[in-house]
Structure formats: structure tokens, C-alpha cells
DOTOR-537744 format. One line per field, with one value per residue (C-alpha): residue in three letters; x, y, z; chain. Coordinates in steps of 0.25 Angstrom, whole numbers, plus 5000, padded with zeros to 4 digits. Layout:
BEGIN
code	[Ala, ...]
x	[X, ...]
y	[Y, ...]
z	[Z, ...]
unit	[A, ...]
This chain:
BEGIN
code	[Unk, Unk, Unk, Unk, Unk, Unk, Unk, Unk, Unk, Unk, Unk, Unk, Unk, Unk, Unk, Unk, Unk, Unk, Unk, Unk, Unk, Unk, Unk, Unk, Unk, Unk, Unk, Unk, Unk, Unk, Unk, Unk, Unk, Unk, Unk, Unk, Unk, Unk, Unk, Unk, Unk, Unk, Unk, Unk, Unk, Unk, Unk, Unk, Unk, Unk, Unk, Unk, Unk, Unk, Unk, Unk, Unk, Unk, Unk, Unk, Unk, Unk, Unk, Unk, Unk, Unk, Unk, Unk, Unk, Unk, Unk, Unk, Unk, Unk, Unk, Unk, Unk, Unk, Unk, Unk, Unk, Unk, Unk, Unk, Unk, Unk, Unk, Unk, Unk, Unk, Unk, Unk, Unk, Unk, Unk, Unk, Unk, Unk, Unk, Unk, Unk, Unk, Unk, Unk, Unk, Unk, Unk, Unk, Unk, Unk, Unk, Unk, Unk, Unk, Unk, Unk, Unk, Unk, Unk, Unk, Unk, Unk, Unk, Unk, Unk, Unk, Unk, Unk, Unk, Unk, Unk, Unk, Unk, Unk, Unk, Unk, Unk, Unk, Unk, Unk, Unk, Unk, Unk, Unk, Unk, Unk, Unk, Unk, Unk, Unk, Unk, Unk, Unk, Unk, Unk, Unk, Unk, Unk, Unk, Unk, Unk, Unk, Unk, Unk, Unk, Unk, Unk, Unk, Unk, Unk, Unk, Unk, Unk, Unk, Unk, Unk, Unk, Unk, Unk, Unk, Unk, Unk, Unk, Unk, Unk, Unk, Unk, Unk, Unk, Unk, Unk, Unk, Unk, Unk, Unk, Unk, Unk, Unk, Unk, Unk, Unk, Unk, Unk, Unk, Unk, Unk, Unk, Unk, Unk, Unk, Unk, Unk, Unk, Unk, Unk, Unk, Unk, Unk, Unk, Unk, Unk, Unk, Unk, Unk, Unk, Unk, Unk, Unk, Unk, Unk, Unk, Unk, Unk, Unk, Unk, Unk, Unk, Unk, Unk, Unk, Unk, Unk, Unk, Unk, Unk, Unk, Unk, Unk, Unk, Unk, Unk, Unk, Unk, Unk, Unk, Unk, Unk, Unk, Unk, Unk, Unk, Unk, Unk, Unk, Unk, Unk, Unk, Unk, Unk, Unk]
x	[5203, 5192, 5185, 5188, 5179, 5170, 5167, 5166, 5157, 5147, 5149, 5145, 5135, 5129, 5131, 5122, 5112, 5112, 5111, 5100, 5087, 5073, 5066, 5053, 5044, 5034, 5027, 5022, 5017, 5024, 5019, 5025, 5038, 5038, 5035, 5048, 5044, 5050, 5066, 5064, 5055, 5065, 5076, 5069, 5063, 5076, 5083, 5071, 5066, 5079, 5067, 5073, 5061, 5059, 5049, 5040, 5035, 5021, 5008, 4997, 4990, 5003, 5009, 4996, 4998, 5012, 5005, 4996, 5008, 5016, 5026, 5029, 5027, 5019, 5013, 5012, 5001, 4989, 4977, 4966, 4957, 4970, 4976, 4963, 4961, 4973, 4973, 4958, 4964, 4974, 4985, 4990, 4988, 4984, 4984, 4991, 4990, 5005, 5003, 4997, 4998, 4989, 4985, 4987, 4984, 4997, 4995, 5001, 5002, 4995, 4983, 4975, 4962, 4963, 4962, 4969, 4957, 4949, 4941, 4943, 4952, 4941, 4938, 4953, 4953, 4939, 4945, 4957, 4948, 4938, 4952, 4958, 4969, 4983, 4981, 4993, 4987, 4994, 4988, 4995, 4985, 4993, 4987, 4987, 4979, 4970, 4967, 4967, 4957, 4947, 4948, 4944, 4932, 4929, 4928, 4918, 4929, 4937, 4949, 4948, 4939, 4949, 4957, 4972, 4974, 4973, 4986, 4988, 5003, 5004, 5015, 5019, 5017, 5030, 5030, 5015, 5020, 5031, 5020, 5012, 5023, 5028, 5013, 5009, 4997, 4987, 4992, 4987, 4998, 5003, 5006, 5020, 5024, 5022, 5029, 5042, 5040, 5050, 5044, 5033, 5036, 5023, 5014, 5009, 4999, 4988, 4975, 4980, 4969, 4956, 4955, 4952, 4967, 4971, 4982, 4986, 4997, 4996, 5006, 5000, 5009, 5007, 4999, 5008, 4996, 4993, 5009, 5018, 5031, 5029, 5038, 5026, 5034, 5043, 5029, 5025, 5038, 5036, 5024, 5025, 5037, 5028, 5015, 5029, 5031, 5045, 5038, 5028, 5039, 5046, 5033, 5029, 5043, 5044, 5041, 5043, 5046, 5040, 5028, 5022, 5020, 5014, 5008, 5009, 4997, 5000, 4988, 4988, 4985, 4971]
y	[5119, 5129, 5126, 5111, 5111, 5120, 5110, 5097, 5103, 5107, 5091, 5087, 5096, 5091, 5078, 5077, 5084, 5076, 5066, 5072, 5065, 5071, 5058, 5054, 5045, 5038, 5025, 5014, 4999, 4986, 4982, 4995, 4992, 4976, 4979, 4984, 4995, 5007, 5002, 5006, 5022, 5024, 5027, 5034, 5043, 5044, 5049, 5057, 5064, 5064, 5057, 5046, 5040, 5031, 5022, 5016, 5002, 4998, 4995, 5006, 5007, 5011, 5018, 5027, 5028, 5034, 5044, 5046, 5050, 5056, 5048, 5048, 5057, 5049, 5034, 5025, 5015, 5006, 5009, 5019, 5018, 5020, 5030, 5039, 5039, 5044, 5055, 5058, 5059, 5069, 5061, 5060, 5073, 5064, 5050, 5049, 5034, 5029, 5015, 5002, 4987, 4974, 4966, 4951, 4938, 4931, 4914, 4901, 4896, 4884, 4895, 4887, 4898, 4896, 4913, 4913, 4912, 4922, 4931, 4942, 4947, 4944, 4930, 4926, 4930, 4923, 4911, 4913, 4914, 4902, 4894, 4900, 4900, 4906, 4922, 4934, 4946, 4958, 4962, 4975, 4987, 4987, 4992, 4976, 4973, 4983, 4977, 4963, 4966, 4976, 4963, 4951, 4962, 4961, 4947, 4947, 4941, 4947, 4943, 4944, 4931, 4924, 4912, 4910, 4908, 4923, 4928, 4944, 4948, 4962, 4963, 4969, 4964, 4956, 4949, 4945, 4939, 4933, 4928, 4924, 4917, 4907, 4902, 4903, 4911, 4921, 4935, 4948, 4956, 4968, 4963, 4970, 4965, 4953, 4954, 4958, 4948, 4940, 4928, 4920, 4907, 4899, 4912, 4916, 4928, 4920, 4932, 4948, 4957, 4961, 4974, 4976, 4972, 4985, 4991, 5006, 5014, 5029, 5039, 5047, 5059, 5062, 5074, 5087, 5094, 5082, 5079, 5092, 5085, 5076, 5079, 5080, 5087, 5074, 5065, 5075, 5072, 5059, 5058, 5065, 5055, 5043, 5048, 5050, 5044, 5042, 5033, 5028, 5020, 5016, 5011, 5005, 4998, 4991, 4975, 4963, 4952, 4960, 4964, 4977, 4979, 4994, 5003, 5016, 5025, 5038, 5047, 5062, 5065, 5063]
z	[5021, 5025, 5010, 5012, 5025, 5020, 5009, 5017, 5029, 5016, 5011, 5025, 5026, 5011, 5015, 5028, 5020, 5008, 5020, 5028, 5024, 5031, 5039, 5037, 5047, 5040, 5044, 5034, 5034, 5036, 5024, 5015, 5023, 5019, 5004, 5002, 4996, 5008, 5004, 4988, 4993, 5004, 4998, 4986, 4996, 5004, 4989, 4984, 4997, 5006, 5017, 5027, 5027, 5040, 5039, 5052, 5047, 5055, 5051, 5045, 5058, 5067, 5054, 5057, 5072, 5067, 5058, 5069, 5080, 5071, 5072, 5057, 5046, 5035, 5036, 5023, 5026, 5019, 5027, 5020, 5031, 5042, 5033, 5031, 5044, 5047, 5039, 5045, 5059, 5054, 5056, 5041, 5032, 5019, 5013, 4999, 4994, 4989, 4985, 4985, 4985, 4989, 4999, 4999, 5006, 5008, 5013, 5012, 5000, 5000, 5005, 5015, 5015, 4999, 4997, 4984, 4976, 4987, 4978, 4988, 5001, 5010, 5005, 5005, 5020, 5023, 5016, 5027, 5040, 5033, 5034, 5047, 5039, 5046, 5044, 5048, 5049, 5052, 5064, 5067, 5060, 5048, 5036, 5031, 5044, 5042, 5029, 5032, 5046, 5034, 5025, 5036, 5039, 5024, 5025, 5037, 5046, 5059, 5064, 5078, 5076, 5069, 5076, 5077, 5061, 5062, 5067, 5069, 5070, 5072, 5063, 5049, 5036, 5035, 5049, 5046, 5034, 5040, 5048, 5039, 5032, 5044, 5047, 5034, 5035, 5027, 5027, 5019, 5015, 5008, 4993, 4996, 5009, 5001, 4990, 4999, 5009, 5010, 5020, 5011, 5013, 5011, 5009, 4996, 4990, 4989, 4988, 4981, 4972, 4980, 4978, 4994, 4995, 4989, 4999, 4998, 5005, 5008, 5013, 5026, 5030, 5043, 5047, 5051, 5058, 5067, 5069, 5066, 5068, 5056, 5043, 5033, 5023, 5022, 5022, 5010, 5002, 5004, 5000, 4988, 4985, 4988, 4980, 4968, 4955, 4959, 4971, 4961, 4953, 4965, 4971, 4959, 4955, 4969, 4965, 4970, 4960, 4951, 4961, 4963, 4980, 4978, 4968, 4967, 4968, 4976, 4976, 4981, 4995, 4999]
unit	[A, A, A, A, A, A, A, A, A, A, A, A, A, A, A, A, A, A, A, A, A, A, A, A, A, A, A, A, A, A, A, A, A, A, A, A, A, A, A, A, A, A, A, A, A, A, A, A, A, A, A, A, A, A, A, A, A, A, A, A, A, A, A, A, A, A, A, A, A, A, A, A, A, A, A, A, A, A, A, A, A, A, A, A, A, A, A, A, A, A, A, A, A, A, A, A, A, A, A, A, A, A, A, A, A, A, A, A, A, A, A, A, A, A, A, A, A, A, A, A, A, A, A, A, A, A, A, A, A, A, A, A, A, A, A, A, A, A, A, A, A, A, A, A, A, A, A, A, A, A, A, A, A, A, A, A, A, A, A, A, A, A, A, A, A, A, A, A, A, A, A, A, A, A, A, A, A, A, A, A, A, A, A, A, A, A, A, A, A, A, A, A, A, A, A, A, A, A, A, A, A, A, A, A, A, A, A, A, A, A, A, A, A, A, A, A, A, A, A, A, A, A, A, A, A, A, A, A, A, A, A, A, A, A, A, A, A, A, A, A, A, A, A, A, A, A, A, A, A, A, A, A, A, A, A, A, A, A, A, A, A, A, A, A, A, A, A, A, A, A]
């Protein structure tokens, strides 16, 4: 009996820790959340790493406010301008670039600002405002709203001008397409968030491949000098998993009726 006991306490005991998993707080963007993408690295990273990753789904300006308080150990986000910032302030110890994908200008399909044969972003949404055409915008300091805000600029226009055709939700990417969708109305969106949207009713892509629609994600750990509390070995791990070729093929290999939504192109930490 004594051995018996023996045997199942150290079964218990390898159990829990075979169960045991460390957790890991990072934030990340609607849009990353919408694409899909988190369900096929999650439980990869759960399996290779033994990280329960938990994963805080706002827009890349509160994503950074997070960073900023501490309140989570890394941020994944599309900002360059937000991020190096970040990192500037101290708040993030580097910016290592992950992946990329596009931006697009989703609209009904019988396309009343006729953008499809823009030959630019800027002149797609000149065409929009020229019309008055039904617009969701973001409106919630994401990463996509930074963008769309830096691209009406571009285009010598201001949105705080504009009339009631422009309609700022201050929502993520798939409530403002599910927006979008019951009007119809214009709306730029992450190529991904697109792809896996579910919702498209009468909307279409209708305008993709200006260059100035690049859209890039990087991993920001969180700095431990300005927040000592934060778990910057785990963000480490995880950042040597994400910048992978194990995450490469993963990331890679995600399609959408035969559609790529993201690129791998991790770089070292700069």
C-alpha cells in the first residue's frame, strides 16, 4: 500500500505539473482578433511553450495605454508611428516586426463614389467625400483609424468637416463592418478582418494595392525597467516563437478560400 500511495501522489503531482501552464498577458488589435488567425497560434503556443496566453482585444491606441500601465506583458499592434513612440517613452524595450497584410476599401456593390478604378487610396476617398457617399469609420484610435484619419489628411480633407454620411462608431473592426454591412456604407478595413468576416451582404472589395496601404504588425514587450512586475522572460519566449519558422509556416498557411491574410516577415529587434 505504502508504494501504491507512493506512486499515485507522484502521478498527481506530474499531472498538475504537466498541467501547469505559465500566463501571459498581452494585448492585440480587433482586427488580429477578427482575422482568425489567434485560434490557429494559440494553441501552438500553448503546446510548444507551455504559455496560456491571455489575450486583451482592443484597438492599438488603448493596446498601448496597457503597455503604458503595465497592465499586460507585450502588445501586438499596427501603428509604426504609435509603436516607436512607445518604445521612445520607455514603455516597450524594442519593436520586432512580425507580419503584414493590407488595407482595403470595402463598399456597396453597385459602388456609388465609383472608387474601383481610383488610381490611388487618397483619390478613392476623395471620390467618397465628392459623393457624400455613406462612410463607417472606426472611430476608436485603432491602428485602422490612425490610418484612415493619416490618409483623408493625404487627400487635403478633414473629417471633422464632414456631414452626417460620415459615421464614427467607436467600435472594432467587425462591429464597424457589421455597420457598414446594414447601411451599406464605404468602410476601410484590414484585408483580413475581411476575408473572415462573416456579414458582407451587399458589400464588396472594391479598391486594394496602393502601396501607402501597407499595414504591418509588431510585437512590443513591455519594458521591465519602467514595470518590474511584468513577465518579460515569457514575452521573450514568445517572441522568439512569433519571429519562428515554426510561426512562419503557421502564419503563412492561414488562407481563406485560398487567400493569404498575413505574411510573415519578422525582422530582429530594433
Amino acid at each position: 500500500m505504502k508504494y501504491w500511495i507512493t506512486g499515485a501522489v507522484a502521478a498527481i503531482a506530474m499531472a498538475n505539473t504537466a498541467q501547469a501552464q505559465d500566463v501571459m498577458k498581452m494585448a492585440v488589435t480587433t482586427s488580429f482578433n477578427n482575422s482568425g488567425l489567434a485560434d490557429v497560434l494559440l494553441p501552438e503556443i500553448a503546446s510548444d511553450l507551455n504559455i496560456d496566453l491571455q489575450l486583451l482585444v482592443v484597438g492599438t491606441g488603448q493596446a498601448i495605454k496597457l503597455g503604458e500601465a503595465g497592465d499586460v506583458d507585450a502588445i501586438l499592434v499596427h501603428s509604426r508611428s504609435a509603436e516607436e513612440a512607445f518604445v521612445e517613452g520607455g514603455y516597450g524595450s524594442h519593436r520586432t516586426e512580425v507580419m503584414y497584410n493590407d488595407f482595403v476599401f470595402i463598399g456597396p456593390k453597385a459602388d456609388p463614389a465609383e472608387i474601383k478604378t481610383s488610381d490611388s487610396a487618397t483619390a478613392a476617398l476623395a471620390a467618397i467625400a465628392e459623393a457624400e457617399a455613406e462612410f463607417v469609420s472606426r472611430g476608436d484610435d485603432s491602428g485602422t483609424h490612425k490610418k484612415e484619419l493619416s490618409l483623408w489628411r493625404e487627400a487635403g480633407l478633414d473629417p471633422a468637416e464632414f456631414g452626417d454620411w460620415y459615421n464614427a462608431v467607436g467600435a472594432g473592426m467587425g462591429a464597424a463592418l457589421n455597420t457598414a454591412s446594414g447601411m451599406p456604407a464605404y468602410i476601410m478595413s484590414d484585408r483580413a478582418s475581411w476575408l473572415n468576416f462573416g456579414n458582407k451582404g451587399d458589400l464588396a472589395l472594391l479598391y486594394a494595392g496602393d502601396p501607402v496601404l501597407f499595414n504591418q504588425y509588431a510585437y512590443l514587450p513591455v519594458n521591465p525597467e519602467m514595470h518590474g512586475h511584468v513577465k518579460n522572460d515569457l514575452a521573450l519566449k514568445l517572441e522568439d516563437w512569433l519571429t519562428s519558422d515554426r510561426a512562419k509556416t503557421l502564419i503563412n498557411d492561414y488562407k481563406i478560400n485560398g487567400e493569404t491574410l498575413f505574411v510573415f516577415n519578422a525582422n530582429a529587434a530594433d
